[in-house]
C-alpha distance (Angstrom), angle and dihedral (degrees) to the residues before:
residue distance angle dihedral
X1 . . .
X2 3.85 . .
X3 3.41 128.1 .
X4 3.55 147.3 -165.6
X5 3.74 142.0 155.3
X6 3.53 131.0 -160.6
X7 3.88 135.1 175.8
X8 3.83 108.3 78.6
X9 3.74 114.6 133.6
X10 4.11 139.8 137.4
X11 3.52 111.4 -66.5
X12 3.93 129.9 157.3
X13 3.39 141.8 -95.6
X14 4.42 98.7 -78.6
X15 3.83 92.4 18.6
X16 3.77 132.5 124.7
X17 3.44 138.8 -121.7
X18 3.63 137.7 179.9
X19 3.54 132.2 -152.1
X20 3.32 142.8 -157.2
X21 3.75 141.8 -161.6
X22 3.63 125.6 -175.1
X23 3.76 127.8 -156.3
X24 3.73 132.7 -162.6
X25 4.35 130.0 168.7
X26 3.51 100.7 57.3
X27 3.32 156.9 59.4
X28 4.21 93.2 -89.4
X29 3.94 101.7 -156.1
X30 4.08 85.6 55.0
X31 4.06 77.5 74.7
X32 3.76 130.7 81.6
X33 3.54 101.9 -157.1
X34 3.84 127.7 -152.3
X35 4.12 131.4 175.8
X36 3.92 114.0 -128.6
X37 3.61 116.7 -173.1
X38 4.21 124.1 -168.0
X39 3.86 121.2 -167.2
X40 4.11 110.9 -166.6
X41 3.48 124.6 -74.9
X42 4.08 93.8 18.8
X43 3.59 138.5 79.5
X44 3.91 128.3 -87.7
X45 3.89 106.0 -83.7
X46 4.11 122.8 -152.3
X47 3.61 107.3 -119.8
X48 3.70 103.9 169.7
X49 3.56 142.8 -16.5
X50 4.20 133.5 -169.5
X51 4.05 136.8 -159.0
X52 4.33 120.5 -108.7
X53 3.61 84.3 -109.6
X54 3.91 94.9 44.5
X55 3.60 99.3 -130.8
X56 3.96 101.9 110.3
X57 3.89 126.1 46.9
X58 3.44 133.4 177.4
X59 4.00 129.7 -149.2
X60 3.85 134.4 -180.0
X61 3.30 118.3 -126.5
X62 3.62 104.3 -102.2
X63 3.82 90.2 63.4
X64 4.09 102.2 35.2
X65 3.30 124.9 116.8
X66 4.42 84.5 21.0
X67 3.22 100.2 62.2
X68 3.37 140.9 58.5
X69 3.99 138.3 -179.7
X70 3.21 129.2 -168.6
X71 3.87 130.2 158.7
X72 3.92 136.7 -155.6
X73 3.72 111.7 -145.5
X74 4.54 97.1 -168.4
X75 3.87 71.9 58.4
X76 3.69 107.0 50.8
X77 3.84 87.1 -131.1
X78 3.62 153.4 127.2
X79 3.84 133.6 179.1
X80 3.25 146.5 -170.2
X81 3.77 124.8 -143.6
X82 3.44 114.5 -154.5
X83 4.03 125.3 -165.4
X84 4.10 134.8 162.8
X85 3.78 90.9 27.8
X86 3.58 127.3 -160.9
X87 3.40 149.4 -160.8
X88 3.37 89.7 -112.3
X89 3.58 90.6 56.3
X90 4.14 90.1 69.5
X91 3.90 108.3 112.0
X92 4.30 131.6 102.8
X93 3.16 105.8 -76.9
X94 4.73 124.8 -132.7
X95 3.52 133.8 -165.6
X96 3.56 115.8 -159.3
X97 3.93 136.6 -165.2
X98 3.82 123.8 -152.2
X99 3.77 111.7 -166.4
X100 4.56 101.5 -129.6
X101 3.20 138.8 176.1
X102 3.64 92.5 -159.9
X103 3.44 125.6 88.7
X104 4.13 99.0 -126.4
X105 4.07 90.9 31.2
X106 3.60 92.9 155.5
X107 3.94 130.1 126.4
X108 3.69 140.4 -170.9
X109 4.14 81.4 -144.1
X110 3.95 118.6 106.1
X111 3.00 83.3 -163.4
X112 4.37 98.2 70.1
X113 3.32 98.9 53.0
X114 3.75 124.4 91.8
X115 3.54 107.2 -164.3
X116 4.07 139.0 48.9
X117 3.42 140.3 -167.5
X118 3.97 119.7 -138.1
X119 3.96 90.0 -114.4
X120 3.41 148.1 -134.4
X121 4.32 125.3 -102.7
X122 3.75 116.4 -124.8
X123 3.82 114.4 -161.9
X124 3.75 122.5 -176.3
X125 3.58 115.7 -170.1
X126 4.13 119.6 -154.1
């Protein structure tokens, strides 16, 4: 599978963003899709994650409550809605499938999924 995510911009400190990532090769709700994000000098962080089906999602703590995925699988996509940004919240931006079987087949791991989009930058000025 294909991906690519667009949306990333320059927004302030309390804005919103939304992203997007577009997928294209496969059969989309064999995926569990997840959002990384990597600002430099550190490593890629799990910021959320969603079911085939969509109905279950899964957010660390640092981004719950502001963030929210969801995906549309007639669409071949998956987003990321964005609010109360922070500075904190600068970094490139991945989304990620992971071919499953299971129903919930997400993971906050990197490490589980098998393919990446190129990515998006997310700047949030204070």
């Amino acid at each position: 599978v294909q991906l690519q995510a667009s949306g990333g911009g320059l927004v302030q400190a309390g804005g919103s963003l939304r992203l997007s990532c577009a997928a294209s090769g496969r059969t989309f709700n064999d995926y569990a899709m997840g959002w990384f994000r990597q600002a430099p000098g550190k490593e890629r962080e799990f910021v959320a994650a969603i079911s085939r089906g969509g109905s279950s999602a899964y957010y660390p703590d640092s981004v719950k409550g502001r963030f929210t995925i969801s995906r549309d699988n007639a669409k071949n996509t998956v987003d990321l809605q964005m609010n109360s940004l922070k500075p904190e919240d600068t970094a490139f931006y991945y989304c990620a499938a992971r071919p499953t079987a299971y129903i919930r087949g997400y993971s906050a791991r990197a490490t589980d999924y098998d393919y990446w989009g190129r990515g998006t930058q997310v700047t949030v000025s204070s």
